[in-house]
Steps between C-alpha positions, in 0.01 A plus 500: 500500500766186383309205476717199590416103356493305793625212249830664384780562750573866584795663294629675771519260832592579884176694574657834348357859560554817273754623824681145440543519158729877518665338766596169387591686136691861637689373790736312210532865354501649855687250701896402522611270233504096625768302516353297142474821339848587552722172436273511158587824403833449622533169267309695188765804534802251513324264183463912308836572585651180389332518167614872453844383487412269179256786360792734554735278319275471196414851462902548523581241243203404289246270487787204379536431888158324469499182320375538132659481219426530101213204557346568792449886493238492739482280805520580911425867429178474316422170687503752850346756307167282386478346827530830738234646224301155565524566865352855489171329352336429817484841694319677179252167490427510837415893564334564141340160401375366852425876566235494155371207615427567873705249660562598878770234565748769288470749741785356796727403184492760220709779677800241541412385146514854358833586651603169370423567163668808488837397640497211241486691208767718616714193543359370155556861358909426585575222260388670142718827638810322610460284207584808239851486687539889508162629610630816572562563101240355361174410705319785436465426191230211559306804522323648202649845592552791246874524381718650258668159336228547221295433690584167624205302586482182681301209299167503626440143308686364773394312802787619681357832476175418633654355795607844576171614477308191661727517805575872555083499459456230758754680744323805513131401554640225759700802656144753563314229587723398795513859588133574478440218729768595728382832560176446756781287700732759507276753709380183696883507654509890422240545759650246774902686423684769658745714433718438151295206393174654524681745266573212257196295493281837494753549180401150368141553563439757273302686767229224491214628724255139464164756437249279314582718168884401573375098549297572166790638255702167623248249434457629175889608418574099670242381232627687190824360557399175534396508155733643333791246709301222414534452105904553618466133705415351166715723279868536655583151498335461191737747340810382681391129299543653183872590551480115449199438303553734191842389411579117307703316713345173580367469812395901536287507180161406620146688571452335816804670717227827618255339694786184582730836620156645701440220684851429570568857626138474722668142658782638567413863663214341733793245579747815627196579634457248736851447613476916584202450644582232760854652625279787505236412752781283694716802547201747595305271660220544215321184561146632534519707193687273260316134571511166418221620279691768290749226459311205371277756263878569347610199465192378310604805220799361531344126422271679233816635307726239555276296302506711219855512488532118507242503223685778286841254555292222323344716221868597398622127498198426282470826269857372423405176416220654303673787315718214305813691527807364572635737668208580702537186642830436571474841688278350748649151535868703549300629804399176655811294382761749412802634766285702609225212619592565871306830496182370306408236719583771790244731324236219472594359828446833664208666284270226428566179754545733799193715472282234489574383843267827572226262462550358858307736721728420776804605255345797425416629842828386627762816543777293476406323235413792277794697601703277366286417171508868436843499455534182317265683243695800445813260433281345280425782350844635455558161314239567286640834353849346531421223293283677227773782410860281531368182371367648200776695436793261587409233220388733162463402128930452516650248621818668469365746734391341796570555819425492880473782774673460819437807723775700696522664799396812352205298349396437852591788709327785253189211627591540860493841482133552380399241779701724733344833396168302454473406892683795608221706340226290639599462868558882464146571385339234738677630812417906406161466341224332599499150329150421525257722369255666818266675349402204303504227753300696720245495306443096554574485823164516720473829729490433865156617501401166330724280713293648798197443364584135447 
C-alpha cells in the first residue's frame, strides 16, 4: 500500500488511475501525429537540412571554411562540442543519481531526460570527428586498435584520449539504460497493437512477460546500472575539463575547472531539461504528469548550481590575483575588458544574475517565466565555453601573434545542423516511444481501490 503525506502535493495530479496513465502515455505512440508535432518536425528537418549543406561543404573542402586560423585553433567546434557534452549531463543525473537516492519526482522526467542525453552526445560526438577534417582517413585511429605501422599507438598521457574513453563510456551505459527502461513500455503498447506494430513493439520488448521474477531481474539490472552511470555524472565532464586544465595557457591552467565544468554541465542539462519538458507536456497535453511541482524542484538544481558556477567565476578572478602571475591575470581581465567583453558579461549576465531570480517562488512556478530562463541559461552557458577557449587563445604570450575569431557561415551552419538532428531525433523518439516512463509512474499514482475507499 502507497502511503501519501497529506502535507506534500501529489506528483501526479488530475485524479489519475493505472487505466489513465497507458492511455494518456500510448495514445501519443498510438494516435495520429498533431498538428505541433508536425510543423516541429517539419522546422527541425528544414534547420538539419540547412546545416548539411555547410557540413557538406566542410567535409568537401576542409575544416578552413570555419573560422580559425594559426591562433585560434580551437573555437566554435569545441565550444559546441563541450556544451552538447554539458547538455547530456542531466538525463544520466536524473535516472542514476535521483534513482540511488529514491526520489519519486524523477520518474515523469527521466525517460525524456535519457533520450536527451543520448542525442546530445551524438551531436557532441560530431565536432571532435569533423574537426580531424578527413575522418574517413584517419578517425579510427583515436582508437587504441592493433596495426601494422609498428605498432602505432595513440598517447595514452593525453586527455584527448580519455575523452574518447569518458564519452564513448558514457554513451553506452546511457544507451542500456534507456533501453532497459523502455522495455516494460514497449509490451504495455505491444499488448494494446495490432497487426505490424504489435510486431515491432513485441520486437522492442524483448518478449517481456511482467512475472514477478521478470519485475525482479529489472529492479536489480535498473540498480546496477545506476551505479555504475553514476561515477560517469561526475567523471565525463571532469575529463572533458582537462582538455583545458592540463595544458599552460593562461586561463585553462587551473585545478578548479572539474567540479566548475560538473556543475556547469548539471545547470545546463536540467536547463534543456526544462525547456523539453514544458513544450513537452504543452504538445501532449502532459500537465498532470509533468507539474508545477517537477518544475520548481528543477529549477531549484538549477538555483543550487548556478550558484556554484557564479562562485567558481569569482574563485578564478581571485586565484589570479593570488597566483601573482602576470599573465594569469591579464588572462582574466582580457575576459572582462578585452574585445571579447561582450560575451563575459553575457556569461555572467546569463549564468549567475539570471538564476537567482529562481528565488521568487512565483518565478519559479511560473511556465513562462522559466521557459524563457531556461533558455537564457543555455546561452549563458554557450558563452561560458565560448569565452573560456577563444579568449584564452586569441591573446597568448605574443603579441605578435594575436588575434580575433570571427565565425563563418560554415562556423554556424555545422551548429545548425546538430540542433537540427538534435530535435529531429527527439520529436522522433517522443512521438514513437513512450516519453514518460509507465511502469514507473504507476507505481505513485494511488489505485482506484483507495480513491473509493476515500
Amino acid at each position: 500500500m502507497q502511503v501519501t503525506s497529506s502535507v506534500r502535493e501529489p506528483l501526479i495530479t488530475g485524479g489519475k488511475t493505472l487505466k489513465d496513465v497507458t492511455h494518456d502515455v500510448s495514445r501519443q505512440v498510438e494516435g495520429k501525429p498533431t498538428l505541433g508535432w508536425i510543423l516541429g518536425l517539419l522546422v527541425a528537418v528544414g534547420t538539419l537540412l540547412l546545416g548539411s549543406l555547410a557540413l557538406v561543404a566542410t567535409l568537401w573542402e576542409g575544416i578552413g571554411m570555419w573560422g580559425l586560423n594559426k591562433t585560434i585553433g580551437w573555437a566554435w567546434d569545441i565550444t559546441n562540442f563541450v556544451w552538447w557534452v554539458g547538455i547530456g549531463h542531466a538525463g544520466t543525473l536524473i535516472s542514476a543519481v535521483l534513482l540511488l537516492f529514491r526520489q519519486k519526482w524523477r520518474m515523469a522526467i527521466n525517460r525524456a531526460a535519457e533520450a536527451m542525453t543520448i542525442f546530445a552526445v551524438i551531436c557532441a560526438a560530431m565536432f571532435p570527428i569533423i574537426h580531424m577534417g578527413r575522418p574517413w582517413l584517419g578517425a579510427y585511429w583515436a582508437l587504441p586498435l592493433p596495426n601494422t605501422f609498428g605498432s602505432l599507438w595513440v598517447n595514452f598521457n593525453s586527455p584527448l584520449l580519455w575523452d574518447v574513453f569518458a564519452i564513448s563510456t558514457y554513451f553506452s551505459v546511457s544507451l542500456v539504460f534507456w533501453y532497459i527502461g523502455l522495455i516494460p513500455d514497449f509490451a504495455t503498447i505491444r499488448d494494446r497493437a495490432t497487426g505490424l506494430r504489435k510486431t515491432i513493439y513485441g520486437a522492442l520488448s524483448f518478449g517481456w512477460d511482467g512475472a514477478a521474477k521478470t519485475w525482479s531481474r529489472y529492479e536489480s539490472v535498473a540498480l546496477i546500472l545506476a551505479g555504475l552511470a553514476t561515477p560517469l555524472v561526475l567523471s565525463v565532464h571532469t575529463i572533458v575539463s582537462f582538455d583545458f586544465a592540463t595544458s599552460v595557457i593562461p586561463g585553462w591552467h587551473t585545478t578548479i575547472f572539474p567540479p566548475y565544468f560538473v556543475a556547469g554541465a548539471i545547470f545546463s542539462g536540467f536547463a534543456m531539461v526544462l525547456t523539453l519538458m514544458i513544450i513537452t507536456r504543452k504538445v501532449f497535453k502532459l500537465e498532470d504528469y509533468i507539474t508545477i511541482g517537477h518544475i520548481e524542484l528543477m529549477n531549484i538544481v538549477i538555483i543550487i548550481t548556478g550558484s556554484i558556477v557564479g562562485i567558481a567565476y569569482i574563485t578564478e578572478f581571485f586565484i589570479a590575483w593570488y597566483s601573482g602571475v602576470e599573465a594569469e591575470q591579464y588572462a582574466f581581465i582580457n575576459r572582462a575588458f578585452g574585445p571579447y567583453w561582450w560575451a563575459y558579461w553575457a556569461m555572467m549576465t546569463c549564468n549567475v544574475i539570471s538564476p537567482q531570480l529562481f528565488w521568487i517562488k512565483k518565478i519559479r512556478t511560473s511556465i513562462v517565466a522559466t521557459f524563457a530562463l531556461s533558455i537564457v541559461v543555455n546561452i549563458g552557458m554557450w558563452f561560458e565555453r565560448f569565452v573560456i577557449i577563444v579568449t584564452s587563445l586569441h591573446r597568448d604570450f605574443l603579441p605578435s601573434s594575436w588575434a580575433m575569431f570571427y565565425p563563418t557561415l560554415s562556423d554556424i551552419g555545422v551548429y545548425l545542423f546538430t540542433f537540427g538532428l538534435f530535435f529531429t531525433l527527439f520529436l522522433l523518439f517522443a512521438k514513437f516511444f513512450p516519453v514518460i516512463n509507465m511502469a514507473e509512474v504507476k507505481s505513485i499514482v494511488k489505485s482506484s481501490s483507495e480513491k473509493v475507499n476515500k
